[in-house]
C-alpha positions in Angstrom: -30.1 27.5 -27.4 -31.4 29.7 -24.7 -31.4 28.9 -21.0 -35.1 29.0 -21.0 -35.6 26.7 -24.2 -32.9 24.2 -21.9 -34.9 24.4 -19.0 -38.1 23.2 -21.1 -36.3 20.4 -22.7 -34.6 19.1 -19.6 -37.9 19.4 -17.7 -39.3 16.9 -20.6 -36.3 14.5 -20.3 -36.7 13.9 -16.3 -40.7 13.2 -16.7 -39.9 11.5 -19.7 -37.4 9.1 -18.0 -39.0 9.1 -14.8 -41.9 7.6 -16.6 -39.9 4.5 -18.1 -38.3 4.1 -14.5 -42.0 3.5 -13.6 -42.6 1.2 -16.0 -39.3 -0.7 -15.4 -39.6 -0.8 -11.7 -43.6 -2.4 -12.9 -42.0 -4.8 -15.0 -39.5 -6.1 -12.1 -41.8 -6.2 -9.7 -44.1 -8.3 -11.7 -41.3 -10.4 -13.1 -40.4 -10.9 -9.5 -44.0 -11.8 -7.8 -44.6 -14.8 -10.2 -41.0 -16.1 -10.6 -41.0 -16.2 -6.5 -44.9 -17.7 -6.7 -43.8 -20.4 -9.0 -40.5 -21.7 -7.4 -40.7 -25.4 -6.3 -41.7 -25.8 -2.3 -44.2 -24.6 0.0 -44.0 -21.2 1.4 -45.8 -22.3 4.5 -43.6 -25.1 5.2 -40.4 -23.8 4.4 -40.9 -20.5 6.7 -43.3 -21.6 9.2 -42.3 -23.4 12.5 -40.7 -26.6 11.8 -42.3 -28.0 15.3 -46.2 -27.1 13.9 -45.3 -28.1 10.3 -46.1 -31.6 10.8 -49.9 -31.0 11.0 -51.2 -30.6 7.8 -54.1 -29.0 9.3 -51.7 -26.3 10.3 -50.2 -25.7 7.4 -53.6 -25.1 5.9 -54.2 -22.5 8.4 -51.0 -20.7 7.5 -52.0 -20.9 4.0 -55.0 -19.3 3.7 -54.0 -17.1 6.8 -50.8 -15.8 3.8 -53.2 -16.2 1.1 -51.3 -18.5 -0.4 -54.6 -20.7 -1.1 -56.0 -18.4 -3.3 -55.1 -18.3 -7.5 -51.9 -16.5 -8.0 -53.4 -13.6 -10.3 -55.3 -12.7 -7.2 -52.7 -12.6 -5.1 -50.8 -10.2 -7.8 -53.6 -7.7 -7.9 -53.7 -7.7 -4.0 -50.1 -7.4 -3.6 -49.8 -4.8 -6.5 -52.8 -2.7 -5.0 -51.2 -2.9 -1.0 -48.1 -1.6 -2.9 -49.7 1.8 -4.5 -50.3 2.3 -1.0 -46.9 1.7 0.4 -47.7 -1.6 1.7 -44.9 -3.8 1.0 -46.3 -6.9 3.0 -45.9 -8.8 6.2 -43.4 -10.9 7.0 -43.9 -14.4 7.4 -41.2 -15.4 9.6 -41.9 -12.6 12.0 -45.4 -11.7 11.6 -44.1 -7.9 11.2 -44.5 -5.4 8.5 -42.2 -5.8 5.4 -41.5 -1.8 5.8 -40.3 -1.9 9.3 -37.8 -4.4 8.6 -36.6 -2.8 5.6 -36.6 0.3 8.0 -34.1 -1.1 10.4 -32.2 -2.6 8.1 -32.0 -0.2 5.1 -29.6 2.7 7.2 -26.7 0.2 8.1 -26.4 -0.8 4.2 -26.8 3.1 3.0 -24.2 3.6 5.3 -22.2 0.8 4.2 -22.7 1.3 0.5 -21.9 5.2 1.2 -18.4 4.3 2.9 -17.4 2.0 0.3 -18.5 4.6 -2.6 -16.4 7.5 -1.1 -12.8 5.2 -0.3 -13.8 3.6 -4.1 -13.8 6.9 -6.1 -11.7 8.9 -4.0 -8.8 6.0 -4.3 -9.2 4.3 -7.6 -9.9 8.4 -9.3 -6.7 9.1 -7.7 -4.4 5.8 -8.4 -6.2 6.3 -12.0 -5.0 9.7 -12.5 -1.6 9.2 -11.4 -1.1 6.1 -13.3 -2.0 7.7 -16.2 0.1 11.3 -15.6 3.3 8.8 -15.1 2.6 6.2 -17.6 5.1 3.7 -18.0 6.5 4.2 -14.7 7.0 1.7 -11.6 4.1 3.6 -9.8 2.2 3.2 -12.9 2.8 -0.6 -13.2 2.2 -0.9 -10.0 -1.1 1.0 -9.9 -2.0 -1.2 -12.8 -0.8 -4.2 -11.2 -2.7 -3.8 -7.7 -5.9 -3.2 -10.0 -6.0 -6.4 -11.6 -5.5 -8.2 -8.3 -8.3 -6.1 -6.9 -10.9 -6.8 -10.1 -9.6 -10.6 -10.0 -10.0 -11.2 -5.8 -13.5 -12.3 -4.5 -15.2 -9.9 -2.4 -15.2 -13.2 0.0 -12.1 -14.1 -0.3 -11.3 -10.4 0.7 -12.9 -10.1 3.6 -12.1 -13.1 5.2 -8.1 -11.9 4.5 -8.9 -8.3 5.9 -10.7 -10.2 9.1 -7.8 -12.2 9.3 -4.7 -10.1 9.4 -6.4 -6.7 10.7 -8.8 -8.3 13.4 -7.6 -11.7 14.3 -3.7 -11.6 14.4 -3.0 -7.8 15.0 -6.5 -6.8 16.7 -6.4 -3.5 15.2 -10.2 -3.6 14.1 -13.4 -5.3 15.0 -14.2 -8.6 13.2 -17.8 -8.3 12.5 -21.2 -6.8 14.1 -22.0 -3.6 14.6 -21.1 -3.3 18.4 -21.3 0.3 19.8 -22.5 1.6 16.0 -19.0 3.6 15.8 -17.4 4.1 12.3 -14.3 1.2 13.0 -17.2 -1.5 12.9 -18.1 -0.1 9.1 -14.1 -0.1 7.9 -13.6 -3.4 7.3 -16.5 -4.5 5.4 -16.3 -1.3 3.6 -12.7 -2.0 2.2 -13.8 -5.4 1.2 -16.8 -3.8 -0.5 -15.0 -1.3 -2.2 -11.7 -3.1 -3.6 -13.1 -4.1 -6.6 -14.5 -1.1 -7.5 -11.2 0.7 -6.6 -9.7 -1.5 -8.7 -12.0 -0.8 -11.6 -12.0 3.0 -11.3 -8.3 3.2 -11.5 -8.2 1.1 -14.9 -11.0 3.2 -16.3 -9.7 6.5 -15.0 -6.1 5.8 -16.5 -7.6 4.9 -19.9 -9.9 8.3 -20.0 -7.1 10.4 -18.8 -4.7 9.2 -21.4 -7.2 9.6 -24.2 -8.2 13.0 -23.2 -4.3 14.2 -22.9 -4.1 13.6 -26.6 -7.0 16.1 -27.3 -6.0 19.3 -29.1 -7.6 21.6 -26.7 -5.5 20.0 -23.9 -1.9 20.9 -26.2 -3.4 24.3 -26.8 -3.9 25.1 -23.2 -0.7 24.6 -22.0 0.4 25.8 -25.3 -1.4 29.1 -23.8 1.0 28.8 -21.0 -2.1 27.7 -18.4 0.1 26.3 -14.9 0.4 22.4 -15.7 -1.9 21.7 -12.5 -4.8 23.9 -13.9 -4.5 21.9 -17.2 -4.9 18.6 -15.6 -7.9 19.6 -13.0 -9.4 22.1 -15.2 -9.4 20.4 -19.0 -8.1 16.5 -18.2 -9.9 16.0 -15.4 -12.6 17.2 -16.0 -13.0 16.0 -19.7 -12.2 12.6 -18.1 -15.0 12.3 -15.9 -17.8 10.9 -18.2 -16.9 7.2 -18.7 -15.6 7.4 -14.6 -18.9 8.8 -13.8 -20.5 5.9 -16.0 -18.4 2.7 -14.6 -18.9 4.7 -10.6 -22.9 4.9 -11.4 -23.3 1.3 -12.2 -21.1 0.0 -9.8 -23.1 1.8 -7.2 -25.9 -0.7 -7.8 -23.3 -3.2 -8.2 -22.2 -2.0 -4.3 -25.9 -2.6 -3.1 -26.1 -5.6 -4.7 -22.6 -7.5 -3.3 -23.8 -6.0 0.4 -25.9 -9.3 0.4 -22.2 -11.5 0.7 -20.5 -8.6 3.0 -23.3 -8.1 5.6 -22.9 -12.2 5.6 -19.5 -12.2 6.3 -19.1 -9.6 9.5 -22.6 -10.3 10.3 -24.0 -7.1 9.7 -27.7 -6.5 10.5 -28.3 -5.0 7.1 -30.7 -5.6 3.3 -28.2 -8.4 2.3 -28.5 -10.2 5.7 -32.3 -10.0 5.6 -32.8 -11.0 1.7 -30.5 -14.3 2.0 -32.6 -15.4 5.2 -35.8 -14.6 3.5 -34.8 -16.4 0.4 -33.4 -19.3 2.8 -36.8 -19.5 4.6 -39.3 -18.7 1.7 -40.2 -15.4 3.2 -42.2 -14.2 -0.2 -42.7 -10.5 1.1 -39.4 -9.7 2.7 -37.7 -11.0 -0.4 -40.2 -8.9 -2.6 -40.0 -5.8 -1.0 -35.9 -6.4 -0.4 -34.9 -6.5 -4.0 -37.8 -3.6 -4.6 -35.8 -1.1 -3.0 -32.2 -2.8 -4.4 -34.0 -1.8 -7.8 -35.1 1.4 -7.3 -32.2 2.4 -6.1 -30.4 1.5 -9.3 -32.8 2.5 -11.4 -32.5 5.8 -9.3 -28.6 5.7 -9.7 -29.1 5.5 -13.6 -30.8 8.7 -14.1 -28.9 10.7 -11.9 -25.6 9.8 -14.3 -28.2 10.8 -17.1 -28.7 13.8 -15.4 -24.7 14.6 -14.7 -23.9 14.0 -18.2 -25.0 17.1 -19.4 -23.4 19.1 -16.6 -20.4 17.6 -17.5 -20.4 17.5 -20.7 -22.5 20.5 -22.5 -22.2 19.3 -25.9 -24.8 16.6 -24.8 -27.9 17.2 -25.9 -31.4 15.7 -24.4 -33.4 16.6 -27.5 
């Protein structure tokens, strides 16, 4: 196939899945305006100010002041059409716009989600790898044995420990918030982010790397005489990479996701810390435009991995 004739078909794949991410992302967002529309409980008295919510002439006011008096399918062709424009809402606890507070809020979970991602594949790859180069040995066992601990824990759980021993008794890191914004703020919640997916990447790594040693073209190039460490980077490794690649992909959205109980825990100022309080407090937009941006993001996630499969592997075809 010629590079030009790749080009033209790769080109169709991205438009062509770019496309269904659109109507995907339509489907949610839908899914999600009239689930949250229907749930039991008044929007205007569950976010409102408990001291005015007495007066039901109040609650009217913040009613039809939200819109919420008018028929939902209204309300979805309104909300739909402020969103085409960017317009994710305003906030009903705080009167502000839905995009500013997902603007302060959104860099300290990337961050968060981006610190856990790197100690995730850089450990579990590794422990993986090893485990699987020395199978059957104590470092092996105990690679393995370490990984089902870390699937099996509760992020909770974790990070409560980690606060414990590390903050509380030895005072080696901060406990929670983001203080002065340095990077020793981020470590803990990023460790108790990333554990399970550690965990989960050293299983699947080991299982990859010993399935790909038994490949032919792996005894035939150190049957070549190729240095043992170009074998394993160049032709295990490598060859390894596509199910890691998979399992790191959708645990990437899994990451964004479980920042909703981390950001609880050491009170972090981030998405997961504004969705539970809007869910708490029936804060329709906030939620909506939270779980929005939780969803493209995976959705986003998704095709890149599409994407890196045929870099990695060019006997993938996109035909």
């Amino acid at each position: 196939m010629s590079s030009l004739v790749y080009h033209n078909i790769m080109i169709s794949y991205i438009i062509s899945r770019l496309l269904q991410s659109i109507v995907t992302l339509l489907v949610i967002v839908t899914l999600l305006f009239f689930l949250l529309s229907i749930l039991p409980g008044d929007a205007a008295l569950l976010a409102g100010d408990p001291r005015m919510t007495q007066d039901p002439e109040v609650i009217a006011n913040m009613r039809a002041k939200w819109g919420l008096d008018r028929p939902i399918h209204i309300r979805y062709l309104d909300y739909m059409y402020n969103l085409f424009k960017g317009n994710l809402g305003v906030s009903f606890l705080t009167n502000t716009s839905v995009n500013s507070l997902i603007a302060n809020a959104f860099p300290h979970t990337f961050k968060l989600v981006l610190i856990s991602f790197l100690i995730s594949t850089t450990i579990g790859i590794f422990l993986g790898f090893v485990a699987a180069m020395k199978r059957g040995s104590f470092a092996d066992l105990i690679s393995m044995f370490l990984a089902i601990v870390g699937i099996s824990a509760p992020r909770f759980w974790v990070g409560l420990m980690l606060m414990y021993f590390l903050s509380v008794s030895l005072n080696l890191l901060p406990s929670g918030g983001l203080g002065d914004g340095s990077l020793k703020f981020m470590i803990l919640p990023a460790i108790t982010l990333s554990i399970p997916l550690i965990a989960l990447l050293a299983r699947t790594t080991r299982s990859s790397v010993i399935e790909v040693t038994r490949e032919d073209y792996v005894r035939t190039a150190r049957a070549k005489g190729l240095l043992e460490n170009a074998v394993r980077i160049k032709h295990i490794l490598r060859n390894s990479l596509i199910p890691i690649i998979t399992i790191s992909g959708l645990q990437l959205g899994g990451l964004l996701a479980n920042t909703v109980i981390v950001e609880k825990i050491f009170s972090l100022p981030g998405m997961g810390g504004l969705v539970v309080d809007s869910i708490h407090r029936r804060d329709l937009p906030a939620v909506q435009g939270c779980i929005l941006i939780f969803s493209l993001g995976f959705i986003l996630i998704n095709l890149l991995i599409d994407l890196l499969y045929g870099y990695l592997d060019p006997r993938i075809s996109y035909g």
